[in-house]
Each structure stands twice: as structure tokens, then as C-alpha cells.
C-alpha positions as CSV (number, residue, x, y, z in Angstrom):
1,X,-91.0,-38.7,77.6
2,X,-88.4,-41.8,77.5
3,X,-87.9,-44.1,75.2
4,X,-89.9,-47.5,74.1
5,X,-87.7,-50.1,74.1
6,X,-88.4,-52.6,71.3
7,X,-88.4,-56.1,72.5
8,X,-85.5,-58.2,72.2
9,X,-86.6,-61.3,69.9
10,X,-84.5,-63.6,68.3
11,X,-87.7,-63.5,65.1
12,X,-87.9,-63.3,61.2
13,X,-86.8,-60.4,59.6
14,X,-90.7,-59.8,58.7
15,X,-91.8,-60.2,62.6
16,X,-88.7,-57.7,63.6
17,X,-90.6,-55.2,60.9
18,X,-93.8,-56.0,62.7
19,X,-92.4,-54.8,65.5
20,X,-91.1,-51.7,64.9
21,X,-94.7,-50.8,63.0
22,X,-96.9,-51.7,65.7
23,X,-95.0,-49.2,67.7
24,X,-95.3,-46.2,65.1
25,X,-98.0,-43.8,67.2
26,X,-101.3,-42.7,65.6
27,X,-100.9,-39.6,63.4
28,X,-97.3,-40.5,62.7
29,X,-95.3,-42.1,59.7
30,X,-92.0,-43.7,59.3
31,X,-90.3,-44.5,56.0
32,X,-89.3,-48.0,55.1
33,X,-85.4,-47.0,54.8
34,X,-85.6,-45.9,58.5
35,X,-87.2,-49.1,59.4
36,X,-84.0,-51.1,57.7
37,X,-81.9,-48.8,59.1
38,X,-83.1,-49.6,63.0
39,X,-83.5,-53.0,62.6
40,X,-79.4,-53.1,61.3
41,X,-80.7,-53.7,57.9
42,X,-79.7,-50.4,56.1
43,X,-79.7,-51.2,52.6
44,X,-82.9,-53.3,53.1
45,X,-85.3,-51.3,52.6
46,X,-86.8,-52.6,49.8
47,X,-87.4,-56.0,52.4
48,X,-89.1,-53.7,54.4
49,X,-91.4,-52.9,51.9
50,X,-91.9,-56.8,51.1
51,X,-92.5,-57.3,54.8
52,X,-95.7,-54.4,54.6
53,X,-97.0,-56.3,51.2
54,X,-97.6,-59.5,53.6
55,X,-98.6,-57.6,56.8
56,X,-102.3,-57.8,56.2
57,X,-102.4,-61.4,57.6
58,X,-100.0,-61.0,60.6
59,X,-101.6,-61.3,63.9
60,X,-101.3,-58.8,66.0
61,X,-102.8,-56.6,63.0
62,X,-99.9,-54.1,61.6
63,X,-100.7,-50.5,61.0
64,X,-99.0,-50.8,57.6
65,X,-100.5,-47.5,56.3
66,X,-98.2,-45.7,58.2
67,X,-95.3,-46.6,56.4
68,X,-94.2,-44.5,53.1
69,X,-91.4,-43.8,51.1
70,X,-88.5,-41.3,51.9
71,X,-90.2,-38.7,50.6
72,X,-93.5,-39.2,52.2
73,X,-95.2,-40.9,49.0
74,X,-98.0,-43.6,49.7
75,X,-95.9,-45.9,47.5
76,X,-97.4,-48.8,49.0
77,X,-101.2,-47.7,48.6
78,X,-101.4,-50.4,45.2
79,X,-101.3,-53.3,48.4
80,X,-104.4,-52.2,50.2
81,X,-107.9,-54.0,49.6
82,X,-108.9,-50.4,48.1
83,X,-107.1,-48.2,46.1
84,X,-107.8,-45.2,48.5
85,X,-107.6,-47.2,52.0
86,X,-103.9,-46.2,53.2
87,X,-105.1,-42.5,52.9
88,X,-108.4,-43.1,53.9
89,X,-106.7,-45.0,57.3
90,X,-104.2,-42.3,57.1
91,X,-106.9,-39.2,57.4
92,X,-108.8,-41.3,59.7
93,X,-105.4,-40.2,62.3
94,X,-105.3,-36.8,61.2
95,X,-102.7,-37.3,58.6
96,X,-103.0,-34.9,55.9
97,X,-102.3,-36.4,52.4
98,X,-102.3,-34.5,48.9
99,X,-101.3,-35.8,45.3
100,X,-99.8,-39.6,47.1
101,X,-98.2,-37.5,49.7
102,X,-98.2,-36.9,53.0
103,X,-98.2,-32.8,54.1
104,X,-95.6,-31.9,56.7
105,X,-93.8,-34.9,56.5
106,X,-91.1,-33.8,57.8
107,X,-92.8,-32.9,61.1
108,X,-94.7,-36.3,61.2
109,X,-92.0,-38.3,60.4
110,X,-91.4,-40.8,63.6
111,X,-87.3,-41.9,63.3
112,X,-87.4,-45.5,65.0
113,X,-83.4,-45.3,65.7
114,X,-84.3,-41.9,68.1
115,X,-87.3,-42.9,69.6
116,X,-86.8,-46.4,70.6
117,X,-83.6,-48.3,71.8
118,X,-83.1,-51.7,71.7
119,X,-83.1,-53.9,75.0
């Protein structure tokens, strides 16, 4: 299967987030360092993060819950309406989660840099 290539956009540094999220596929989860780091933004992860805090008004919708912390921890769970809702939306894709974590990270861990290129 080839590559998605990520629109070209000349956006915010938010809507360039909202990009790459929209593409993460269902049952999958990218961290917010590997988002910084496809966008050119390595060390700004922690703007990624501020980027998912605001995502629940963007238009098209963002699948925020699929965005976690380097070590698969739902570290962003505190910004959903509910305190259970990222796992809840995370189970609803098959997404095993235990203790804040995602199971078999490793293996659902979707790497923006490999799987899309930039246009």
C-alpha cells in the first residue's frame, strides 16, 4: 500500500496538526513527539499537545483520542468532556487500553514521517 500524501498548505501550526490527525487510521495511535517531528517541529511536541487541547472545536472534527504520549499513556484524557471518553473512543476502535495505557503500543503505533510524505 503507498503512501498518503499530506496536503501541502501554507496553514497554522494547529491546522498542520489537524492534518496529520485526521489521517491517523482507526485502531491506530501516534504520539505527539512524532507529530512535531513530521510536521519539522521536533522539539514541539508539547505545541502538539496544545493543538489536541483546542481540537474539539475544529471543523472537520479531529480524532484527538488517538494521540498519546511516547509511551502510549492517555496523557491527554483530563481534556475530554468525560474523564473516561479518550478510552472509551479508543475501545470503541479496538484499541486495548489498561492502567492509562495503550496495550501493544508498539505494534499500533502509526509513525506519520513513514507512512505519509509530504507533496
Amino acid at each position: 500500500m503507498g503512501k498518503t500524501a499530506l496536503p501541502h498548505r501554507n496553514d497554522s501550526f494547529f491546522e498542520s496538526v489537524y492534518d496529520v490527525v485526521r489521517l491517523i487510521p482507526k485502531g491506530r495511535v501516534t504520539s505527539f513527539g512524532a507529530i512535531a517531528a513530521y510536521i519539522g517541529t521536533r522539539l514541539s511536541a508539547r505545541m502538539v499537545g496544545w493543538a489536541m487541547n483546542s481540537a474539539g472545536s475544529a471543523f472537520p472534527p479531529v480524532p484527538a483520542h488517538r494521540v498519546v504520549n511516547r509511551n502510549g499513556m492517555l496523557t491527554g484524557k483530563h481534556h475530554f468532556a468525560t474523564p473516561t471518553l479518550m478510552e472509551d473512543l479508543l475501545k470503541s476502535e479496538g484499541v486495548k487500553v489498561k492502567n492509562d495505557t495503550v496495550v501493544n503500543f508498539d505494534k499500533l503505533f502509526w509513525d506519520p514521517s513513514l507512512e505519509l510524505e509530504i507533496e
